[in-house]
C-alpha positions in Angstrom: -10.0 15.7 -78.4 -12.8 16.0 -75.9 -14.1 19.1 -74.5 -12.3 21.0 -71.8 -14.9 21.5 -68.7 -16.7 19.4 -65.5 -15.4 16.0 -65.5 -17.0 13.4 -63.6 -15.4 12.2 -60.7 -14.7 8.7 -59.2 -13.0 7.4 -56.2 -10.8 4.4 -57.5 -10.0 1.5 -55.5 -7.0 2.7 -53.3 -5.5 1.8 -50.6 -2.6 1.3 -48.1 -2.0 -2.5 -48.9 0.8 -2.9 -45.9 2.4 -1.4 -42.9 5.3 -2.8 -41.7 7.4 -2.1 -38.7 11.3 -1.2 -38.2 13.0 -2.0 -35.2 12.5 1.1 -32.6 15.1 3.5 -32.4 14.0 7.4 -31.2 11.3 7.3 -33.5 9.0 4.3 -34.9 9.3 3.8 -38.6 6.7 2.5 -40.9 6.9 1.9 -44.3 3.1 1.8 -46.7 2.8 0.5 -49.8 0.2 2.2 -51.6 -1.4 0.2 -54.7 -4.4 1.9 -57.4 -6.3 -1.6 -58.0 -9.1 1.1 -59.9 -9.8 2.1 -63.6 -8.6 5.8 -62.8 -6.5 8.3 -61.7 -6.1 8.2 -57.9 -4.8 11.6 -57.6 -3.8 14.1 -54.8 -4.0 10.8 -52.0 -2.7 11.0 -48.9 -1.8 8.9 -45.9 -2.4 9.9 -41.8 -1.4 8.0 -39.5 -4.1 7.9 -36.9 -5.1 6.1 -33.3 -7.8 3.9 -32.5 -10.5 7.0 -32.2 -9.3 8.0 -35.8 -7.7 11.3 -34.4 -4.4 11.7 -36.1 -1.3 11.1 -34.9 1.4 14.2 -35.0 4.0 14.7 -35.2 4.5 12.2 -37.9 6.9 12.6 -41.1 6.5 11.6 -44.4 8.7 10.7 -47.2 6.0 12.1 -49.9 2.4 13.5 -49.7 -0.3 13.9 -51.8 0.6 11.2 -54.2 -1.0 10.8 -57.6 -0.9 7.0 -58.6 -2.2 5.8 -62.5 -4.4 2.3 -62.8 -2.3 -0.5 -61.4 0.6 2.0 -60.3 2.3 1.4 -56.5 4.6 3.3 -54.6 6.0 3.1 -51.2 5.8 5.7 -48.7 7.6 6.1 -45.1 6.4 7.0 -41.9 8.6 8.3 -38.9 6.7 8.6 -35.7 7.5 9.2 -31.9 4.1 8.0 -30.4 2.6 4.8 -31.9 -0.4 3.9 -29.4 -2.1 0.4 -29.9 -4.9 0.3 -32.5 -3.1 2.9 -34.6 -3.6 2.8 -38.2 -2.5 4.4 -41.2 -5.4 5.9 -43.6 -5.5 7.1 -47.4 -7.8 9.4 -48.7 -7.9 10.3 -52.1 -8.8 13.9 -53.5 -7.4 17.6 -53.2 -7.2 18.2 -49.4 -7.8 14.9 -48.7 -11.3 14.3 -49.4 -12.0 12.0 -47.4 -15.8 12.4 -47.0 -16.1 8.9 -47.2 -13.4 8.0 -44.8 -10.7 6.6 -46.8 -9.4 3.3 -47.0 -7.1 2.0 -43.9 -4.7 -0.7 -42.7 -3.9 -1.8 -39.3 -0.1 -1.7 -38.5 1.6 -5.3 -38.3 2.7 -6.4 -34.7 
């Protein structure tokens, strides 16, 4: 087996794919599909929902965080906010507190 110690670290390919709408209610609902398109492990990401200026959006629930997904693994998360401004989005970022140095991936909400 190989040596236990510093591994090398790469961001895979992740993203949110989709966020969709429900109907309004006291709260908005979204629901993200997160896909790992990379070679590796995508582990500890997690999703903000955030407006146009990138600031994030709270309160905001989530059905999981800091989600680990394997090569070609996808998994749906939800999203229950009160506030949903125009030009909000939802971002991933990948790593132990979220990383995120690089920005993270994002998807606009569908109308």
């Amino acid at each position: 087996s190989p040596p236990l110690g510093p591994q090398r670290t790469t961001r895979p390919p992740l993203g949110p794919q989709r966020a969709t709408r429900q109907p309004p209610q006291r709260a908005t609902r979204l629901t993200v599909r997160l896909h790992n398109d990379g070679a590796t492990l995508a582990f500890f990401t997690r999703l903000t929902l955030v407006d146009a200026q990138g600031s994030e959006l709270l309160p905001t629930l989530y059905s999981d965080n800091y989600i680990s997904l394997l090569p070609g693994e996808s998994c749906d998360v939800s999203l229950s906010a009160r506030l949903l401004p125009p030009g909000a989005r939802v971002r991933a970022l990948v790593g132990p507190g979220g990383g995120g140095r690089d920005g993270g991936a994002e998807v606009a909400l569908d109308a």
